[in-house]
TORLODREN-39420 format. One record per atom (N, C-alpha, C, CB): residue in one letter; atom name; x, y, z. Coordinates in Angstrom, 3 decimals. Glycine has a CB too. Layout:
<pts>
[pt 'A' 'CA' [X Y Z]]
...
</pts>
This chain:
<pts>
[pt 'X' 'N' [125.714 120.127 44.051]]
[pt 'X' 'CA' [125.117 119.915 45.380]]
[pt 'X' 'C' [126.191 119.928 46.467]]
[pt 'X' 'CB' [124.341 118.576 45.419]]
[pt 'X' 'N' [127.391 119.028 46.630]]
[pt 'X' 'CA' [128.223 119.469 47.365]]
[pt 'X' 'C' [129.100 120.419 47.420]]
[pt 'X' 'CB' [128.615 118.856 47.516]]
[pt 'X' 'N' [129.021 121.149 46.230]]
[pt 'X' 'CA' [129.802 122.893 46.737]]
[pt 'X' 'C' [129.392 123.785 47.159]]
[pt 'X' 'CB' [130.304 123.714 45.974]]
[pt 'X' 'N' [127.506 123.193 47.152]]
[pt 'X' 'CA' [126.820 123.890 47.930]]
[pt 'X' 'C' [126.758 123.833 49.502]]
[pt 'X' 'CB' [125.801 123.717 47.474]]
[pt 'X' 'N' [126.450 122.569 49.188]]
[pt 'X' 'CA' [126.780 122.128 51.132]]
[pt 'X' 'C' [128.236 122.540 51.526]]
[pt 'X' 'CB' [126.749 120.082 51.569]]
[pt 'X' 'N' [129.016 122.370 51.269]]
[pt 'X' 'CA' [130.526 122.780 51.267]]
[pt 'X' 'C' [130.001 124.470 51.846]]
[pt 'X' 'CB' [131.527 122.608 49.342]]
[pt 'X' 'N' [129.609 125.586 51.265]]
[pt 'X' 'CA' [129.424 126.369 50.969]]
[pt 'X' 'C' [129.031 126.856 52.060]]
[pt 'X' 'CB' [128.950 126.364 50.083]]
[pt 'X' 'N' [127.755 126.437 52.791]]
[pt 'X' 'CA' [127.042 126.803 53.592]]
[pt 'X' 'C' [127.371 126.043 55.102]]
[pt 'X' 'CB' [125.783 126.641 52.984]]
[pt 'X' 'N' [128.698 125.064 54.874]]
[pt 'X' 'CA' [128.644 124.737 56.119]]
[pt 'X' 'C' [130.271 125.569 56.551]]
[pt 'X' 'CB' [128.421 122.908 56.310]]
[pt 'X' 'N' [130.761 126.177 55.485]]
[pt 'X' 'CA' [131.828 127.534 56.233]]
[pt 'X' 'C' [131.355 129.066 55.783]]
[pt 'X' 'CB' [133.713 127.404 55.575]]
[pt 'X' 'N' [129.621 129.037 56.263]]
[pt 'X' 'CA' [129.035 130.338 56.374]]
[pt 'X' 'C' [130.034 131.064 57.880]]
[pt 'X' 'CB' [127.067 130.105 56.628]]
[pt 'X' 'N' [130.541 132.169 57.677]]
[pt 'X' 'CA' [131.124 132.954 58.563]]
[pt 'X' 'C' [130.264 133.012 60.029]]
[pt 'X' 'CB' [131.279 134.311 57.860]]
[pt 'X' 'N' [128.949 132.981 60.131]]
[pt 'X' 'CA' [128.533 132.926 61.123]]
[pt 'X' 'C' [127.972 131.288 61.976]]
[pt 'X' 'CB' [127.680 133.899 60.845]]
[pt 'X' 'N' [128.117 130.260 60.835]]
[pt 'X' 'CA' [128.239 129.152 62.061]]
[pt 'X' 'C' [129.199 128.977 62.861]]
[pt 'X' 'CB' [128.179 127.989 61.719]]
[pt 'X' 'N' [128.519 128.275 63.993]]
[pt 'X' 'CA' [129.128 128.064 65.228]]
[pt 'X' 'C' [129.560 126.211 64.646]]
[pt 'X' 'CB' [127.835 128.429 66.850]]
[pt 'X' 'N' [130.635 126.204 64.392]]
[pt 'X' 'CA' [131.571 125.107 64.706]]
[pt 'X' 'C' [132.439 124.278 65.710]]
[pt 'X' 'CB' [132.125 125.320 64.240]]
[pt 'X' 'N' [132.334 123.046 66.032]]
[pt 'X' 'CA' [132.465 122.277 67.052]]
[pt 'X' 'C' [133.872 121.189 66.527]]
[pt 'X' 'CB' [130.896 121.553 67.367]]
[pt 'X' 'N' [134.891 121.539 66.666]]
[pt 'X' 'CA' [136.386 120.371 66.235]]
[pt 'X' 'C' [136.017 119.288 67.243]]
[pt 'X' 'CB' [138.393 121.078 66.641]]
[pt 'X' 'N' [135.926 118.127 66.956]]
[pt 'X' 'CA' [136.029 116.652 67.571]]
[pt 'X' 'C' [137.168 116.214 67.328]]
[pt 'X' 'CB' [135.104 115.629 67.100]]
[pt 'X' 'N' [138.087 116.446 68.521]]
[pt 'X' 'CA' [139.661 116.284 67.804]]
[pt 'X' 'C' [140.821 117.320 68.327]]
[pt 'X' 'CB' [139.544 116.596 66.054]]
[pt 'X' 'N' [139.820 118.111 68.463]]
[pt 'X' 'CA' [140.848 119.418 68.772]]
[pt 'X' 'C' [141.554 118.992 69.637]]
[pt 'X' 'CB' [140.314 120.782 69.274]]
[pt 'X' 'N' [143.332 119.749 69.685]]
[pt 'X' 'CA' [144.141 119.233 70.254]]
[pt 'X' 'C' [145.017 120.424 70.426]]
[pt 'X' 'CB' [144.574 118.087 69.659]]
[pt 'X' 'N' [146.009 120.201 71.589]]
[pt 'X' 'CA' [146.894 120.994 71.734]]
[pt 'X' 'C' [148.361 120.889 71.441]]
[pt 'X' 'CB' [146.731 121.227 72.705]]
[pt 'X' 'N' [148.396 119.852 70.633]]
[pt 'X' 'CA' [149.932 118.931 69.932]]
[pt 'X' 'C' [149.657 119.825 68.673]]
[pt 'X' 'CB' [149.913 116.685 69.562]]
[pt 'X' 'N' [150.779 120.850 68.942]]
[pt 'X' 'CA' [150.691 120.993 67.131]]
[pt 'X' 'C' [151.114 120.751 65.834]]
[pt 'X' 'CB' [150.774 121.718 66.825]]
[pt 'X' 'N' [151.369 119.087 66.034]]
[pt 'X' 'CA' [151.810 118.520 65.057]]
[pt 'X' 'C' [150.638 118.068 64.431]]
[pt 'X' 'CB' [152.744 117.614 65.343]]
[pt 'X' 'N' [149.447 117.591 64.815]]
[pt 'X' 'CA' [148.067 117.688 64.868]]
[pt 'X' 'C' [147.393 118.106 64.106]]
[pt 'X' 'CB' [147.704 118.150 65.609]]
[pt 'X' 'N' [146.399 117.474 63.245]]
[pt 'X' 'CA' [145.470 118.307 62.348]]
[pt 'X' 'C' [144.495 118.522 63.016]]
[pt 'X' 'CB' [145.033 117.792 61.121]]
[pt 'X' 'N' [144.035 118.314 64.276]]
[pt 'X' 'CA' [143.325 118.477 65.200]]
[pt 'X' 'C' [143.579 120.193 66.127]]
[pt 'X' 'CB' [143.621 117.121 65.960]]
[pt 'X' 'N' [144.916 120.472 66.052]]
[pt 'X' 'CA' [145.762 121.859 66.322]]
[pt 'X' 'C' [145.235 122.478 65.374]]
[pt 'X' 'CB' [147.390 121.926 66.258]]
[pt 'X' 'N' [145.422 122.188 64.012]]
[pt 'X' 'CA' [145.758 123.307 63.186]]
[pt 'X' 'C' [144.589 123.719 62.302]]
[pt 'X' 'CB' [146.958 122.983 62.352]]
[pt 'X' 'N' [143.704 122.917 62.601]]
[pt 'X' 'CA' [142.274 122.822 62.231]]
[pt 'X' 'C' [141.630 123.975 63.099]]
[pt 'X' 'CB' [141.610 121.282 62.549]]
[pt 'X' 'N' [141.585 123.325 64.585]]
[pt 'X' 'CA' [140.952 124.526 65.554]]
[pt 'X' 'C' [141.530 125.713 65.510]]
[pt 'X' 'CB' [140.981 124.255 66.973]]
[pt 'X' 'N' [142.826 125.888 65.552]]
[pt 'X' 'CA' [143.825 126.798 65.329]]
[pt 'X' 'C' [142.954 127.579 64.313]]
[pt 'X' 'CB' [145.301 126.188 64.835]]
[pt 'X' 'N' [143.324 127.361 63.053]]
[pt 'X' 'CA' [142.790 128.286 61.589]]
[pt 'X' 'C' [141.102 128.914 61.787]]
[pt 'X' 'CB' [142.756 126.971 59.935]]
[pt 'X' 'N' [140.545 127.845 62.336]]
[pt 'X' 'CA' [139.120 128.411 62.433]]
[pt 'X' 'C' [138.685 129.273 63.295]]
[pt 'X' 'CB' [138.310 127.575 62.593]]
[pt 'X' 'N' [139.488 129.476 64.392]]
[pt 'X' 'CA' [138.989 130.064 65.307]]
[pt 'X' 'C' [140.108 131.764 65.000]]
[pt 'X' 'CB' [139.112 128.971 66.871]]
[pt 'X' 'N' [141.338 131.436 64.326]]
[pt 'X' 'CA' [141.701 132.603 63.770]]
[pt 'X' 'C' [140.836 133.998 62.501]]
[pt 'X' 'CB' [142.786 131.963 63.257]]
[pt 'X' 'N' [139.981 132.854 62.022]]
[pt 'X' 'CA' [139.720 133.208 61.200]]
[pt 'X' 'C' [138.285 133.817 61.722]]
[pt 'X' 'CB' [139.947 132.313 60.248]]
[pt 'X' 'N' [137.885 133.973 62.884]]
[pt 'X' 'CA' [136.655 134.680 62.932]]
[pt 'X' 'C' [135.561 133.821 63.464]]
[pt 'X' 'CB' [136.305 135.196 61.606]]
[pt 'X' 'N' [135.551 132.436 63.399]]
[pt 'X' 'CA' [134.390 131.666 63.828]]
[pt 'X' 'C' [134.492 131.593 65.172]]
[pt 'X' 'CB' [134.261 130.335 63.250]]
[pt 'X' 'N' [133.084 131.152 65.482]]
[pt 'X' 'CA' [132.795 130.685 67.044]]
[pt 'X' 'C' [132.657 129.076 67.054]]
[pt 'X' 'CB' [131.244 131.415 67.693]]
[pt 'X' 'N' [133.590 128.581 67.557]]
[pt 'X' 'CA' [134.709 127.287 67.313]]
[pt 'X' 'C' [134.551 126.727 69.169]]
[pt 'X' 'CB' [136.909 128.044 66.656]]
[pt 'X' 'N' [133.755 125.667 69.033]]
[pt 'X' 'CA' [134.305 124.834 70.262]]
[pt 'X' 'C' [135.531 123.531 70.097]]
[pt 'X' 'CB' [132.941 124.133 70.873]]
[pt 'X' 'N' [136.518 123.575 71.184]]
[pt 'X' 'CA' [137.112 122.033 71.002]]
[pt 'X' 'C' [136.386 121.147 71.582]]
[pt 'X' 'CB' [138.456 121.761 71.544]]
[pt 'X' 'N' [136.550 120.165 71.137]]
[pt 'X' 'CA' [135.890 118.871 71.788]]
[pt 'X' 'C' [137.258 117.671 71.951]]
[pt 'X' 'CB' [134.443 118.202 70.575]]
[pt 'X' 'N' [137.214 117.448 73.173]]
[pt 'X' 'CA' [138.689 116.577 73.600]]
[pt 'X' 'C' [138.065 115.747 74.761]]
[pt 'X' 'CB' [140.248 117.685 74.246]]
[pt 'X' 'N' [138.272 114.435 75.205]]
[pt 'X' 'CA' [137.919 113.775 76.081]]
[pt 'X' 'C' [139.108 113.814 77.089]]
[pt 'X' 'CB' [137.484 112.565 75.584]]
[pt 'X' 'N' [140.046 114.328 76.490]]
[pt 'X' 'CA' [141.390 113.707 77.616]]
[pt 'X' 'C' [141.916 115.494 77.677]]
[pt 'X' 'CB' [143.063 112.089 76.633]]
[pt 'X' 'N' [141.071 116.145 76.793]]
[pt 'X' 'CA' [141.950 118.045 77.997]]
[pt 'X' 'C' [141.219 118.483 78.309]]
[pt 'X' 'CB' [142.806 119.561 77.479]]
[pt 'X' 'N' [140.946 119.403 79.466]]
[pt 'X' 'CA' [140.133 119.946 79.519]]
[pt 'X' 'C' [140.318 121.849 79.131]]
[pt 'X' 'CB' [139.754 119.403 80.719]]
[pt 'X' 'N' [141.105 121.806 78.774]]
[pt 'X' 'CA' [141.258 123.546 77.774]]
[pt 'X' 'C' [142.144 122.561 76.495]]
[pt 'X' 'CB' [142.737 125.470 78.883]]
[pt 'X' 'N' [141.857 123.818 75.419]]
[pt 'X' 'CA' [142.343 123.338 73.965]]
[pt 'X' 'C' [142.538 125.034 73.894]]
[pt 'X' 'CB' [141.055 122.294 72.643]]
[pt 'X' 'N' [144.682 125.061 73.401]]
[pt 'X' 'CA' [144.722 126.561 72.906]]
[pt 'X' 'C' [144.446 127.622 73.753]]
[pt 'X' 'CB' [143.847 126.780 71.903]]
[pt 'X' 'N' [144.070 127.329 75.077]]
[pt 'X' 'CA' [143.395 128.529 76.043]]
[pt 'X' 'C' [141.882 128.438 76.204]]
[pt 'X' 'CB' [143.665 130.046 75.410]]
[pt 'X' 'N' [141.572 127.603 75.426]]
[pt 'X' 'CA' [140.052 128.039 75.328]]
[pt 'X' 'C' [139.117 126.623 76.224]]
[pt 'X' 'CB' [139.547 128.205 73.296]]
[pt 'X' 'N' [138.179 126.366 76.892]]
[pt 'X' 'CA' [137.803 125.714 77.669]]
[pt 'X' 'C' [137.253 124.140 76.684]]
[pt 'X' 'CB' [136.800 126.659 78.507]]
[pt 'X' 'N' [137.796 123.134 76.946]]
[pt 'X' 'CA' [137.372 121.660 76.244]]
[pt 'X' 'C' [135.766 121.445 76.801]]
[pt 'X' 'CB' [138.565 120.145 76.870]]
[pt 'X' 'N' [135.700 120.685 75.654]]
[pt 'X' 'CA' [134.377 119.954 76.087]]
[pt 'X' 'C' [134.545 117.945 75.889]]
[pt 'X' 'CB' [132.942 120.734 74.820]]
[pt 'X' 'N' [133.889 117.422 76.654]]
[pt 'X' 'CA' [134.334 116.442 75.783]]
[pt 'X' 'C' [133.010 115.703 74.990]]
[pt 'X' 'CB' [135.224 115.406 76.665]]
[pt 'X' 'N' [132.230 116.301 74.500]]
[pt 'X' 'CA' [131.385 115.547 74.116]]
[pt 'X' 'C' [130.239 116.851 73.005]]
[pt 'X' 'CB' [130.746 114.705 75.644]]
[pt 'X' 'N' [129.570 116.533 72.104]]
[pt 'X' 'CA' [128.867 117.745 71.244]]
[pt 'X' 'C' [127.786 118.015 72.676]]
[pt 'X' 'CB' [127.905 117.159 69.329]]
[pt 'X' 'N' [126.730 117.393 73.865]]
[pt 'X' 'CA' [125.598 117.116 74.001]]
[pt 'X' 'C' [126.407 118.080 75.444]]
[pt 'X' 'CB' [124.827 115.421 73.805]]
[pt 'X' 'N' [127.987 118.545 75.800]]
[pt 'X' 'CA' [128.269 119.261 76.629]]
[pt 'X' 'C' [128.484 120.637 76.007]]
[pt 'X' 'CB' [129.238 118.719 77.300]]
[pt 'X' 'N' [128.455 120.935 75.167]]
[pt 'X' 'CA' [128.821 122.458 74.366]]
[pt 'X' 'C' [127.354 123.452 75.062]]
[pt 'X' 'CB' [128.741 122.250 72.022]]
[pt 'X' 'N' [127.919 124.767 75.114]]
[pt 'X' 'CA' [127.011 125.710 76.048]]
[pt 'X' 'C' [126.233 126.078 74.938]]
[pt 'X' 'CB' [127.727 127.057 76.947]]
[pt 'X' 'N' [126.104 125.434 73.384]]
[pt 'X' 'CA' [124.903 125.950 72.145]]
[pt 'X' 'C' [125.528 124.909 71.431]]
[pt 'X' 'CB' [124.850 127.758 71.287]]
[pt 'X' 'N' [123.960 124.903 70.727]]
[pt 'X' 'CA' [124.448 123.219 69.547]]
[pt 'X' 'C' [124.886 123.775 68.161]]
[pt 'X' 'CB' [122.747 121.869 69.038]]
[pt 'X' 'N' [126.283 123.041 67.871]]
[pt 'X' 'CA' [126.819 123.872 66.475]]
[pt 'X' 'C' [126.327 123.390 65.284]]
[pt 'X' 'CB' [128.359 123.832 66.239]]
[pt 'X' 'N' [126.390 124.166 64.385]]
[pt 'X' 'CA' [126.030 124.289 63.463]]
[pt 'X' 'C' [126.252 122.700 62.308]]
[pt 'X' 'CB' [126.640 125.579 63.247]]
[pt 'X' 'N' [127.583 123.199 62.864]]
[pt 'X' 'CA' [128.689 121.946 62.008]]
[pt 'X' 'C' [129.538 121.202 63.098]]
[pt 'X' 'CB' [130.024 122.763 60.793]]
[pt 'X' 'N' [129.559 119.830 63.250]]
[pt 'X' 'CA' [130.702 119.252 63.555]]
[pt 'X' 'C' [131.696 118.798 62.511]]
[pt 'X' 'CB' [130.381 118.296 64.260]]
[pt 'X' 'N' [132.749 118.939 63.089]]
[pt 'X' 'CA' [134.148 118.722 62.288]]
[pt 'X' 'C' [134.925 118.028 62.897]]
[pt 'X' 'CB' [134.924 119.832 61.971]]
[pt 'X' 'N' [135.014 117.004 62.474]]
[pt 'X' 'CA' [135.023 115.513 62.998]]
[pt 'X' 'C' [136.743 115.146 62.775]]
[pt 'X' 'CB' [133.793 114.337 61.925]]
[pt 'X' 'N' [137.851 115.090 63.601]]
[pt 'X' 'CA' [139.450 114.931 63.304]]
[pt 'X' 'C' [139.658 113.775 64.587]]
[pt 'X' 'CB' [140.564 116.695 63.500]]
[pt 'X' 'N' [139.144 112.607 64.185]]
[pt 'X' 'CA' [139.737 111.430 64.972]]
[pt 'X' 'C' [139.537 110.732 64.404]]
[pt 'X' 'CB' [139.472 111.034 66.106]]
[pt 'X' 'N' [140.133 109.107 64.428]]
[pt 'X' 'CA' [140.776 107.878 63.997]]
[pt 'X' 'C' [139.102 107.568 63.814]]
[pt 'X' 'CB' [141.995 106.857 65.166]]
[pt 'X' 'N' [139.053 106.620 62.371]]
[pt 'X' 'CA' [137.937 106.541 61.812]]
[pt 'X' 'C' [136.908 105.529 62.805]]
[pt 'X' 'CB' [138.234 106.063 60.347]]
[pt 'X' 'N' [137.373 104.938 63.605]]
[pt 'X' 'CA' [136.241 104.189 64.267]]
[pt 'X' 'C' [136.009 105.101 65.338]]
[pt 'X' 'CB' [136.543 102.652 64.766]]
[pt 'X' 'N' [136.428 105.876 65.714]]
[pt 'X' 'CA' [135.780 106.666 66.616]]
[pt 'X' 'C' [134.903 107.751 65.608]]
[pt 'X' 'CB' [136.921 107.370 67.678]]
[pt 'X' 'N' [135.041 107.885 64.707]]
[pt 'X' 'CA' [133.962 109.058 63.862]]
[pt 'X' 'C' [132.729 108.410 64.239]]
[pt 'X' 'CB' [134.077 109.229 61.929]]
[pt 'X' 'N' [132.538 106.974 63.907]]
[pt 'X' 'CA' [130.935 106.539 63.541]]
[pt 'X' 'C' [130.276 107.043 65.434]]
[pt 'X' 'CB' [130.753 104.112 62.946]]
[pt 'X' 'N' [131.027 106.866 66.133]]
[pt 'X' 'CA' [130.338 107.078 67.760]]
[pt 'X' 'C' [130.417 108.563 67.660]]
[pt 'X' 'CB' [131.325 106.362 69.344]]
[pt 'X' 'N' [130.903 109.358 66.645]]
[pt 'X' 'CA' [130.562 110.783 67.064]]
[pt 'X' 'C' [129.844 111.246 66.312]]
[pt 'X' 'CB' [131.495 111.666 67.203]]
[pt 'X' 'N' [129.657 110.457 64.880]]
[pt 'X' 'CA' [128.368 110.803 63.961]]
[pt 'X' 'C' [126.866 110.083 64.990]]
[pt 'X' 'CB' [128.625 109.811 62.039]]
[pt 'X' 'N' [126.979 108.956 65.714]]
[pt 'X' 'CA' [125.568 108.291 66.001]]
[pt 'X' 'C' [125.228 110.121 67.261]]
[pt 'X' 'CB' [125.745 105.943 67.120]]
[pt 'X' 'N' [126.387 110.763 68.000]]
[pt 'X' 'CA' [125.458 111.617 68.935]]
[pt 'X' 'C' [125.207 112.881 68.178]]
[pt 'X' 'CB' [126.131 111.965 70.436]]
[pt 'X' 'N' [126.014 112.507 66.909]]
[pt 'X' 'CA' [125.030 113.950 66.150]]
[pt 'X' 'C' [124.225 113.872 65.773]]
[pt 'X' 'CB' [125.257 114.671 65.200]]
[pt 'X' 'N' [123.414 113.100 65.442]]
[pt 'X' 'CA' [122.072 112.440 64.638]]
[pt 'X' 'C' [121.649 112.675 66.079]]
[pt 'X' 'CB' [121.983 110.613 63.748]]
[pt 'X' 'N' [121.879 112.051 67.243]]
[pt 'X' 'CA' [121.019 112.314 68.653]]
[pt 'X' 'C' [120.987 113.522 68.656]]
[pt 'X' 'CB' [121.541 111.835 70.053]]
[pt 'X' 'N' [121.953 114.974 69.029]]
[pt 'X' 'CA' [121.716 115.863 69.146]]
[pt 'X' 'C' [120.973 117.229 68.099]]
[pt 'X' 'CB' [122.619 115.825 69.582]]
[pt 'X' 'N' [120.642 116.473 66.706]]
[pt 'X' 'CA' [120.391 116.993 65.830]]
[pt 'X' 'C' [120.982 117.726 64.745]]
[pt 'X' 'CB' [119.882 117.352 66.205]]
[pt 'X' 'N' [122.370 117.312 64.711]]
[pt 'X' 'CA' [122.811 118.976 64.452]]
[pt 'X' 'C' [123.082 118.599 62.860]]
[pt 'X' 'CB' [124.517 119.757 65.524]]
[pt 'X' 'N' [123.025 119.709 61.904]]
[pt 'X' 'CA' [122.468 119.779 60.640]]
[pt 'X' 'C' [124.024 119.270 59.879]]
[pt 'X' 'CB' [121.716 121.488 60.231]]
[pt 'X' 'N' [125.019 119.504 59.821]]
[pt 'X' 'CA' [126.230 119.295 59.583]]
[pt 'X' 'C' [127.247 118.415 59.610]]
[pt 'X' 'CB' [126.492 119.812 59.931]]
[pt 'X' 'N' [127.675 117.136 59.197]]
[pt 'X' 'CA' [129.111 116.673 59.850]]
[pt 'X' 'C' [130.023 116.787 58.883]]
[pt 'X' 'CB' [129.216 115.191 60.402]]
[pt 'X' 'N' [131.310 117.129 59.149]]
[pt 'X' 'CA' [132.604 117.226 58.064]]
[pt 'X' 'C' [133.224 116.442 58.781]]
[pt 'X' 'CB' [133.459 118.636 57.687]]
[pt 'X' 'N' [133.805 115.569 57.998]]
[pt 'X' 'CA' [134.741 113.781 58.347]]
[pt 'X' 'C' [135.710 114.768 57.539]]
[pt 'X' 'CB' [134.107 111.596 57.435]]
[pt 'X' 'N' [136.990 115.240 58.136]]
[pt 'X' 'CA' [138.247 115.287 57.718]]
[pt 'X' 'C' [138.740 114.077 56.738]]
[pt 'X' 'CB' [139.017 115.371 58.911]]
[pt 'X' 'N' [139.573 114.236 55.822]]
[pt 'X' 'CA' [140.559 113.004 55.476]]
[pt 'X' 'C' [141.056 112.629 56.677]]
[pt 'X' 'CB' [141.789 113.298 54.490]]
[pt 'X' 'N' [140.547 111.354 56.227]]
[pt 'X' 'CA' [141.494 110.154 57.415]]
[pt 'X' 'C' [140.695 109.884 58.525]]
[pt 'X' 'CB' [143.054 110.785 58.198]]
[pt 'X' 'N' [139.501 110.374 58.877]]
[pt 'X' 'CA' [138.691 110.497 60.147]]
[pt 'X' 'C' [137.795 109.441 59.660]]
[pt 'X' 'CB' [137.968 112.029 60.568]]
[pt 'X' 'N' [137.209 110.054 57.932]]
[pt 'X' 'CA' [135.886 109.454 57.357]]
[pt 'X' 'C' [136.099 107.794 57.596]]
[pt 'X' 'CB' [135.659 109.898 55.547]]
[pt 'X' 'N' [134.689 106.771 57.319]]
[pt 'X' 'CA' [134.648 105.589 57.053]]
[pt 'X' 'C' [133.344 105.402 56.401]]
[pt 'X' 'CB' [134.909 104.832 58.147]]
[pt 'X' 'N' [133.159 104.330 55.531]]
[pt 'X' 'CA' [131.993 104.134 54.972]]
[pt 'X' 'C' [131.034 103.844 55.660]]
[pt 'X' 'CB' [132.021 103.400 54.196]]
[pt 'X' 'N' [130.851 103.329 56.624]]
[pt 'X' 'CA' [130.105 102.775 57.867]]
[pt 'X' 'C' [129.293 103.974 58.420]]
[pt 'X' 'CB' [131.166 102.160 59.057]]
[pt 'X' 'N' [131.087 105.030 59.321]]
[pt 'X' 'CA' [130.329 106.504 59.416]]
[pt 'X' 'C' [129.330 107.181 58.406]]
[pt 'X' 'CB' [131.344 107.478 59.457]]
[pt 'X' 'N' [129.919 107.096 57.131]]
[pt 'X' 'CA' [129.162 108.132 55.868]]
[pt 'X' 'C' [127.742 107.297 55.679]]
[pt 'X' 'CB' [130.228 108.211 54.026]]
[pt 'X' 'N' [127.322 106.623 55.779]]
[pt 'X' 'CA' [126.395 105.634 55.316]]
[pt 'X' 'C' [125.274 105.766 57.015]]
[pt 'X' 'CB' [127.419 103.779 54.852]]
[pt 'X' 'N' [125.911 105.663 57.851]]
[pt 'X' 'CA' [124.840 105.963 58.940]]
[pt 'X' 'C' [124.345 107.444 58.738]]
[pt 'X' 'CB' [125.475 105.773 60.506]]
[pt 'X' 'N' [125.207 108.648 58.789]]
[pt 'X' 'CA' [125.217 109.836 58.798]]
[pt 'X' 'C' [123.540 110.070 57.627]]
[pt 'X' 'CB' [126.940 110.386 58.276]]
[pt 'X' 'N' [124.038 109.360 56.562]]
[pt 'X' 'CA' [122.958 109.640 55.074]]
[pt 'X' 'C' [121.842 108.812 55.670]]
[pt 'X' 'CB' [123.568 108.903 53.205]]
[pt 'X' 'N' [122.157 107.998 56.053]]
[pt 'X' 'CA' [120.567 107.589 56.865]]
[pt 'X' 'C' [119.646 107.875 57.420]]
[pt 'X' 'CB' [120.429 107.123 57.512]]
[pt 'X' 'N' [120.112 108.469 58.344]]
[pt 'X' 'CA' [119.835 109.383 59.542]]
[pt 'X' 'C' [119.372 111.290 59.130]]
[pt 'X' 'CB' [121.479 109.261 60.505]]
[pt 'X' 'N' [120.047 111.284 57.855]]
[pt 'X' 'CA' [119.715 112.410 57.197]]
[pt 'X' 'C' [120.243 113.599 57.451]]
[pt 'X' 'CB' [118.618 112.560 57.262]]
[pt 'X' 'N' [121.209 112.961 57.789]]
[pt 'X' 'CA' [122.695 114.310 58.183]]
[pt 'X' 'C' [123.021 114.536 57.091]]
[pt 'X' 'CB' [124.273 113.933 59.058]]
[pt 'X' 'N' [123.278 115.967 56.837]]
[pt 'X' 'CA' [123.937 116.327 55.569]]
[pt 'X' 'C' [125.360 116.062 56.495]]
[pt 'X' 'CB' [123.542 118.082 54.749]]
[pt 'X' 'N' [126.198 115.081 55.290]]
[pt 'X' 'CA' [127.837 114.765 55.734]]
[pt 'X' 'C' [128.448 115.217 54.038]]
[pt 'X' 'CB' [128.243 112.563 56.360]]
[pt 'X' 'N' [130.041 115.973 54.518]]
[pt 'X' 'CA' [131.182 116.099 54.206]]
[pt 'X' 'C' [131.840 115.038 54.436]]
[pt 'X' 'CB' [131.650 117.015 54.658]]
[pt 'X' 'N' [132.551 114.634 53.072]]
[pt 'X' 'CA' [133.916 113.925 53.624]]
[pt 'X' 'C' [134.946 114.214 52.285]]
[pt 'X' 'CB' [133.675 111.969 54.006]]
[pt 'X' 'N' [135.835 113.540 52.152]]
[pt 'X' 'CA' [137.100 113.574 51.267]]
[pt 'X' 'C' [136.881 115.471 51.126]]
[pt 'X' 'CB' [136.961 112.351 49.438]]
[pt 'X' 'N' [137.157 116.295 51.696]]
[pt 'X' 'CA' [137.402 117.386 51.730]]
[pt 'X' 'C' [138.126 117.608 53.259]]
[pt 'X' 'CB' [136.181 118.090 51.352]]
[pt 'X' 'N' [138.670 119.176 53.366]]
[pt 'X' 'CA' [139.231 119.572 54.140]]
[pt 'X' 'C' [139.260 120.608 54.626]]
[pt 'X' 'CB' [139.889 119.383 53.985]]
[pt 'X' 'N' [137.994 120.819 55.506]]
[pt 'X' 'CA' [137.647 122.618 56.096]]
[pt 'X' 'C' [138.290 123.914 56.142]]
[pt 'X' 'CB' [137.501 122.708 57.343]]
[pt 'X' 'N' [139.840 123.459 56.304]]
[pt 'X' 'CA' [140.415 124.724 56.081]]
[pt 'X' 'C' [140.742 125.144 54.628]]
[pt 'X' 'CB' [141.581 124.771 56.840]]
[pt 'X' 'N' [140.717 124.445 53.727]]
[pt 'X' 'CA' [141.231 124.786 52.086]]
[pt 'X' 'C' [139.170 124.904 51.648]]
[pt 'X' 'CB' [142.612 122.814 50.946]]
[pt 'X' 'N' [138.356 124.236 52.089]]
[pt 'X' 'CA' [137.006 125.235 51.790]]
[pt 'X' 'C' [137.061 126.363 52.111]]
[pt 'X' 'CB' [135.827 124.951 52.365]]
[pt 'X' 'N' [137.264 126.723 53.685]]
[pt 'X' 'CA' [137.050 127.899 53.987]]
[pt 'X' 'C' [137.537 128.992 53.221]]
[pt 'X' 'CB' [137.383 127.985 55.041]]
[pt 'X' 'N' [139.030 129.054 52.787]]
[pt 'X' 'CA' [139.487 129.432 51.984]]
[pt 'X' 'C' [139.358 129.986 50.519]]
[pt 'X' 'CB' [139.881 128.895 52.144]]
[pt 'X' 'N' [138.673 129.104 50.054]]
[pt 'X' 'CA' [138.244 128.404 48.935]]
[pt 'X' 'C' [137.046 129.390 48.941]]
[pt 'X' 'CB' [138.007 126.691 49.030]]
[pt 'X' 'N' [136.347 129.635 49.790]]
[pt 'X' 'CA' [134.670 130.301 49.443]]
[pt 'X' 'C' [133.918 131.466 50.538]]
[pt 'X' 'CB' [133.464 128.827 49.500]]
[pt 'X' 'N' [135.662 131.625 51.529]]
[pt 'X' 'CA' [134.907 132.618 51.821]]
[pt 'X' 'C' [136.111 134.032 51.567]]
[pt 'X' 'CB' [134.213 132.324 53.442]]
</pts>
């Protein structure tokens, strides 16, 4: 079941949303948006404090993106995940991937509630890799 979900949430044509994205590229938040958006996807950043990420225009919030993604991909400090899993459950969106180090049980446990299919202890760029 989860190599399935795994599977289908780095389908080449979802639109993916980094919560995290950053322009420090020491950053797994860099190198995350970085890889995905090299690799062919249609990739928003989501940053509260830039307003471009990489060249490309920030958003700071999923409920400001100009189309609702597919997948969020969630790369911030774990108490901020659960406030970005509660506006995905608001905005609907079918997907969340909790990076290592982002996830919390709190987050993962609202997410399954709410009936979000959630990712966690994985790492989007070694799936992507991995299956496509």
């Amino acid at each position: 079941m989860e190599n399935e979900l795994i599977k289908r949430a780095v389908k080449k044509d979802n639109v993916i949303a980094v919560v995290g994205a950053s322009n420090n590229e020491s950053k797994y938040g860099y190198k995350i948006y970085k890889d995905l958006k090299e690799a062919g996807y249609r990739v928003y950043p989501i940053n509260l404090k830039e307003h471009e990420i990489q060249g490309d225009k920030a958003y700071p919030d999923i409920s400001s993106l100009p189309e609702k993604p597919d997948v969020v991909d969630i790369v911030v400090p774990p108490q901020v995940t659960e406030k970005v899993v509660e506006e995905a459950v608001a905005q609907g969106i079918d997907i969340v991937w909790m990076q290592p180090g982002a996830d919390n049980q709190k987050a993962i446990e609202y997410a399954k509630e709410h009936g979000l299919n959630e990712i966690h202890n994985a790492c989007i760029m070694v799936a992507r890799r991995a299956f496509n």
